[in-house]
C-alpha positions as CSV (number, residue, x, y, z in Angstrom):
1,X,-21.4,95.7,-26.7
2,X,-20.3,98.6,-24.8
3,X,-18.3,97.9,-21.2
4,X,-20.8,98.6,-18.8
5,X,-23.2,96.1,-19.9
6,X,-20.1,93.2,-19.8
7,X,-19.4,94.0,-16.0
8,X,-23.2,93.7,-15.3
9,X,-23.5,90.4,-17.2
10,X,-20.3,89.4,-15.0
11,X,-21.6,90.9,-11.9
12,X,-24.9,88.9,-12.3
13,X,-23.0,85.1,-13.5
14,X,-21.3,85.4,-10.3
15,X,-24.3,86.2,-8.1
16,X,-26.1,83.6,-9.5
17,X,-23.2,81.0,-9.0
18,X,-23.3,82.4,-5.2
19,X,-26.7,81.8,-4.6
20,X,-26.3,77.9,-5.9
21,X,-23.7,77.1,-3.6
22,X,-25.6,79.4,-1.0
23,X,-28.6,77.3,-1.8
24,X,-27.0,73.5,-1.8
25,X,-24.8,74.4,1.7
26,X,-28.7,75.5,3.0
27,X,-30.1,72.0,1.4
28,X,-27.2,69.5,3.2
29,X,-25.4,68.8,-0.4
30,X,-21.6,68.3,-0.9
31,X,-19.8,65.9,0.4
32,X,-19.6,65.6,4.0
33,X,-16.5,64.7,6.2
34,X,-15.8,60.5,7.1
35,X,-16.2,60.5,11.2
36,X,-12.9,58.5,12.1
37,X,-14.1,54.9,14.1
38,X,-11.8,53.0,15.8
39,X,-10.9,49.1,14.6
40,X,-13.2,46.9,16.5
41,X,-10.6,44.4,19.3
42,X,-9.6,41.5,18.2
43,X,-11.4,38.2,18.8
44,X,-9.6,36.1,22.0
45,X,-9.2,32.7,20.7
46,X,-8.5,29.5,22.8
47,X,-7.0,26.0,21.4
48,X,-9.8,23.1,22.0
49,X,-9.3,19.6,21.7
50,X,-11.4,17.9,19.0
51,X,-12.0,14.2,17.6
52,X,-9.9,14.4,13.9
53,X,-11.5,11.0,12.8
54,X,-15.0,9.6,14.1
55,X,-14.2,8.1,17.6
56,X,-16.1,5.2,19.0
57,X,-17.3,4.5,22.4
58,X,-15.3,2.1,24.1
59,X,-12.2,3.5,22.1
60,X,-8.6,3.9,23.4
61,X,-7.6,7.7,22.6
62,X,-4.2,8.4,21.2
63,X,-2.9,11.5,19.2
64,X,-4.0,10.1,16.4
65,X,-7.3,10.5,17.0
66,X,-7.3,14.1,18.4
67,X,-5.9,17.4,16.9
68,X,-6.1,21.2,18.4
69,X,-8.8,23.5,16.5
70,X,-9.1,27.2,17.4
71,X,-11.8,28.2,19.0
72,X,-13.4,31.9,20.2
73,X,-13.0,31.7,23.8
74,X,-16.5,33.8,24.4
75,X,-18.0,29.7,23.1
76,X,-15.5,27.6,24.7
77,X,-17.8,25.7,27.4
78,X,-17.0,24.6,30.6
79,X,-16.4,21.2,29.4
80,X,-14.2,21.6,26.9
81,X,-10.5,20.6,26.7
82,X,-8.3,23.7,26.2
83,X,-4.5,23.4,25.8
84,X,-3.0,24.8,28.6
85,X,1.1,26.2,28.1
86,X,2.9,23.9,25.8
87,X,0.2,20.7,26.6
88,X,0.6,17.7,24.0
89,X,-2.0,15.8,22.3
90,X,-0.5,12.6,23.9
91,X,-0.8,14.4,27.1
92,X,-4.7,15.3,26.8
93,X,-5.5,12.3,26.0
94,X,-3.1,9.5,28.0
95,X,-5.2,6.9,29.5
96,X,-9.0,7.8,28.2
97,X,-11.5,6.0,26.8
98,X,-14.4,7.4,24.9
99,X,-17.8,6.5,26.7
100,X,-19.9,8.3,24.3
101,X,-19.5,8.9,20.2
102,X,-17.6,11.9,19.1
103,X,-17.7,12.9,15.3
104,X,-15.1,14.2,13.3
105,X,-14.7,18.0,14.3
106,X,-17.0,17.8,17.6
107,X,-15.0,19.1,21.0
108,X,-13.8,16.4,22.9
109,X,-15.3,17.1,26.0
110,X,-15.2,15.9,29.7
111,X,-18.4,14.0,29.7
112,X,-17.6,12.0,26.7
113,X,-14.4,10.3,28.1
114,X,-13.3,8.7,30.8
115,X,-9.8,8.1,32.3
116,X,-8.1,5.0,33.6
117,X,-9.0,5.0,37.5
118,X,-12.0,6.6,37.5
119,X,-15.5,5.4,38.0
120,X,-16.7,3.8,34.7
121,X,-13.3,3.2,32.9
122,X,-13.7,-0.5,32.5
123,X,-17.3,-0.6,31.2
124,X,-16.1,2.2,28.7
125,X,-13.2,-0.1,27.4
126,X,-15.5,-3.2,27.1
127,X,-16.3,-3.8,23.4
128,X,-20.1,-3.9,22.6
129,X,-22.1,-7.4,24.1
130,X,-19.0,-8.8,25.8
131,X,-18.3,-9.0,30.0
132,X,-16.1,-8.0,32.4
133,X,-14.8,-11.1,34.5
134,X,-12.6,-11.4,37.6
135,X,-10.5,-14.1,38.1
136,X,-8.1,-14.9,41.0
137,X,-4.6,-15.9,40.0
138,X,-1.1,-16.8,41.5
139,X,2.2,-15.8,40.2
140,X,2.4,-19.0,38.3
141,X,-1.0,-18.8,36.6
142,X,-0.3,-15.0,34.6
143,X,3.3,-16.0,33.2
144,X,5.2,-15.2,36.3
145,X,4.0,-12.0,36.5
146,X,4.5,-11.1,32.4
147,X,0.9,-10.9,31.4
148,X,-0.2,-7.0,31.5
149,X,-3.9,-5.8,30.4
150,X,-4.5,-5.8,26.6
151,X,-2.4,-9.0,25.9
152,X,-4.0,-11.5,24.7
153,X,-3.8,-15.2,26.8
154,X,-5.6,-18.6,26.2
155,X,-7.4,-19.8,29.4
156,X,-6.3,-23.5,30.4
157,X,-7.8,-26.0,32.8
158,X,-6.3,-28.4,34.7
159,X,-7.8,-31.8,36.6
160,X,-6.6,-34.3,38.2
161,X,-8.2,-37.5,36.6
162,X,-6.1,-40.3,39.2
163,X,-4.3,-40.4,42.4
164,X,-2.9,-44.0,41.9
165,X,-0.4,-43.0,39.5
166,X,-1.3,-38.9,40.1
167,X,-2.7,-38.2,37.0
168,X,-4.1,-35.1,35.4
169,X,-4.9,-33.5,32.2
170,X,-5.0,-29.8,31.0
171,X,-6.5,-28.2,28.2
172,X,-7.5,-24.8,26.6
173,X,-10.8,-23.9,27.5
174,X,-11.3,-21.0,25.5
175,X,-8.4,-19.1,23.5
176,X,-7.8,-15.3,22.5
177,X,-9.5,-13.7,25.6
178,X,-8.1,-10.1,26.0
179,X,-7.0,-9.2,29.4
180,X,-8.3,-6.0,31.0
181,X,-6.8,-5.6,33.5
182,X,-4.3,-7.3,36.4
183,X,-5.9,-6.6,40.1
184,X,-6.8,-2.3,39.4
185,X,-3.6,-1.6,36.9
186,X,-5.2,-1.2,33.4
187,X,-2.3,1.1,31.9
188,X,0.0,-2.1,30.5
189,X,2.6,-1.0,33.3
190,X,4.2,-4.1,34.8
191,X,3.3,-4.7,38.5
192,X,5.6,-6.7,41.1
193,X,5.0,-10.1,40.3
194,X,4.3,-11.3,44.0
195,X,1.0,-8.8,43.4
196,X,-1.0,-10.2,41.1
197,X,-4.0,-12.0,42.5
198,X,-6.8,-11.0,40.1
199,X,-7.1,-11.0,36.3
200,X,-9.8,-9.0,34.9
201,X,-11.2,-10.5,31.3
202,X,-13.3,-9.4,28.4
203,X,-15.8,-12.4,27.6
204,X,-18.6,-13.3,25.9
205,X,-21.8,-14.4,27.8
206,X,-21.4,-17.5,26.7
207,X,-17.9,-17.8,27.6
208,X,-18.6,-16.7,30.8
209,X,-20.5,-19.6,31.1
210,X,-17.7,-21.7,30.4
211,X,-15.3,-19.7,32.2
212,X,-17.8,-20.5,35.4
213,X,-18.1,-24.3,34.9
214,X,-14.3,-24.5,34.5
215,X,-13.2,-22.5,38.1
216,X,-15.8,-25.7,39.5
217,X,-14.1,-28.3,37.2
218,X,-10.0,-27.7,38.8
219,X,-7.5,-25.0,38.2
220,X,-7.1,-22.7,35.9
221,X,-4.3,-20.8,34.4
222,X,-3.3,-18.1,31.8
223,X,-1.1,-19.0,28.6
224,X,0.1,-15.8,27.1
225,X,0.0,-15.4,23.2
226,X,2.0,-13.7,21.2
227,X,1.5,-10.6,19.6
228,X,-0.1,-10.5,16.0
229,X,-1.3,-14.2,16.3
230,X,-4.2,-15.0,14.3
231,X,-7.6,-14.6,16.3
232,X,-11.2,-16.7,16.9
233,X,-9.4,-19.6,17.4
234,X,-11.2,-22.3,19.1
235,X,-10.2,-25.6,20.5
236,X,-12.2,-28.4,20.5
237,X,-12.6,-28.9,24.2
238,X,-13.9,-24.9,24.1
239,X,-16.7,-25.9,21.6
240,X,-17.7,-28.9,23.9
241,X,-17.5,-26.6,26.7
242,X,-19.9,-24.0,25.1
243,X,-22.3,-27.1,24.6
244,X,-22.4,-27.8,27.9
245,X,-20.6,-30.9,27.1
246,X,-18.0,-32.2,29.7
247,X,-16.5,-35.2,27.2
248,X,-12.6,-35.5,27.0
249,X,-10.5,-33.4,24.5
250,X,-8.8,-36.6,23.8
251,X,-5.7,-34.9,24.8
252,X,-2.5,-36.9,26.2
253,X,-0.1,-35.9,29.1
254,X,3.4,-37.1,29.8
255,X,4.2,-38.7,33.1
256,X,7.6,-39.2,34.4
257,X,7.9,-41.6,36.5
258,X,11.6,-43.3,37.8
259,X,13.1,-41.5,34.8
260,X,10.8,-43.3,32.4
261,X,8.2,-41.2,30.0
262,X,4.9,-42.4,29.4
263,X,2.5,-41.0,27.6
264,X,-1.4,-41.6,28.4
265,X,-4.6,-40.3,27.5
266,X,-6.8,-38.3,30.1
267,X,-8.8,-40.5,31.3
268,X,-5.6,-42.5,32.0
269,X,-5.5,-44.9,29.4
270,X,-2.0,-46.2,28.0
C-alpha cells in the first residue's frame, strides 16, 4: 500500500472519531460536573422529661420514675417539661403527684401533674375509692406535734363511762389510717408543734362513717405507728363500729386512786 493512501485512511479515522465526540457533546452525553450543595443545619434538640416506668394517677413522683429523653425542639409543646441549665430529676419533679396516667416514654407534661399547694393536690394523692377527712386536733392528740403526713397512726376514742370514781375507757377505732396532711403542710416537713389543729386522713366510706359516730361518742386522738408495721389490721371495737354496733370492746383501764391500782372493765365493773 503506497503512502498516500495510509495518510488518507488516517486522515479519515480521525475525522470520524471527531464527529462522535462532536455528535455526543451535541446530544448532552459524558459525564456532567456534581453541583456542590451545602450540608443541611443541624437539628436543635431540647431535653424533655418523660415517665421511665408506667406512672399511676394518684402517684408520688420521684427520680425514679422520670428520666431526660431528647427531643427536636421544632415538637416540644408548650406543656412539656424541658431541663433548663443544670436542672435535676429530683428537682422537676419535687412535690407532684400524677393526676392523670402517663406511660412509659410519654412527656410528662403540666396537665398531668400536680404540685403540693396547688388546687387539686390532695384529690390527686387520694388512692382510688377512699376520702379525704378533716379532723381537729390538739398538740396532745398527733404525738406532741411528731405525726407528719404519710405516717401512718391508729385513731383512738376516749369516754368517760363514770364520774363517781371518774371513769373512762379508750379504744382503737380504726387502725392504719394514712395521714395526708397536718392543717395545709403535705411535704412530711415538721411544723411547730403549738400549730397543729387539723389532721387530714385518707378513709374509706365506711370508715368515715365510723370516724363520724366516734367525734359524737367523746375524744379522739392519734396513736402514731411505726414504720414497716404490718397493715389491715383491725380491732374488734373497729369491726363493731363498722356494724353500727356501739357494744363494749371489753377493754380494761387502770385507775390510780390514793396510790392504789385498780384495774376495771369499761363499763366500770371490778
Amino acid at each position: 500500500m503506497d503512502t498516500r493512501r495510509i495518510v488518507v485512511l488516517l486522515l479519515a479515522a480521525v475525522a470520524a472519531g471527531a464527529a462522535a465526540l462532536l455528535v455526543r457533546a451535541m446530544i448532552g452525553g459524558g459525564t456532567s460536573k456534581a453541583d456542590a450543595r451545602p450540608e443541611p443545619p443541624p437539628i436543635a434538640i431540647s431535653n424533655v422529661l418523660v415517665a421511665a416506668s408506667n406512672i399511676q394517677p394518684g402517684q408520688a413522683l420521684s427520680a425514679n420514675f422520670v428520666r431526660w429523653q431528647k427531643w427536636p425542639k421544632n415538637s416540644v409543646d408548650p406543656g412539656f417539661i424541658q431541663q433548663s441549665g443544670a436542672l435535676s430529676l429530683d428537682a422537676a419533679v419535687a412535690g407532684t403527684v400524677a393526676r392523670a396516667p402517663i406511660v412509659a416514654g410519654e412527656p410528662v407534661t403540666y396537665n398531668k401533674i400536680v404540685r403540693s399547694g396547688a388546687g387539686g393536690f390532695m384529690a390527686a394523692t387520694l388512692e382510688p375509692g377512699m376520702r379525704a377527712v378533716s379532723l381537729p386536733v390538739t398538740v396532745s392528740a398527733v404525738a406532741g406535734g411528731f405525726i407528719l403526713s404519710n405516717d401512718r397512726v391508729d385513731i383512738v376514742l376516749t369516754q368517760t363511762v363514770g364520774d363517781s370514781p371518774k371513769r373512762a375507757i379508750s379504744r382503737i377505732v380504726l387502725s392504719d389510717v394514712r395521714v395526708l396532711a397536718i392543717d395545709q403542710t403535705t411535704s412530711g416537713s415538721q411544723k411547730p408543734v403549738s400549730d397543729a389543729k387539723t389532721a387530714t386522713l385518707e378513709l374509706s366510706p365506711d370508715q368515715v362513717k365510723v370516724l363520724s359516730r366516734a367525734q359524737a361518742s367523746g375524744v379522739l386522738s392519734l396513736a402514731l405507728r411505726p414504720l414497716g408495721e404490718g397493715t389491715n389490721v383491725q380491732s374488734a371495737s373497729q369491726s363493731a363500729a363498722a356494724h353500727g354496733g356501739d357494744e363494749s370492746d371489753g377493754d380494761q383501764v387502770s385507775i390510780i386512786r390514793y396510790g392504789i391500782t385498780r384495774t376495771q372493765s369499761g363499763d366500770g365493773r371490778n
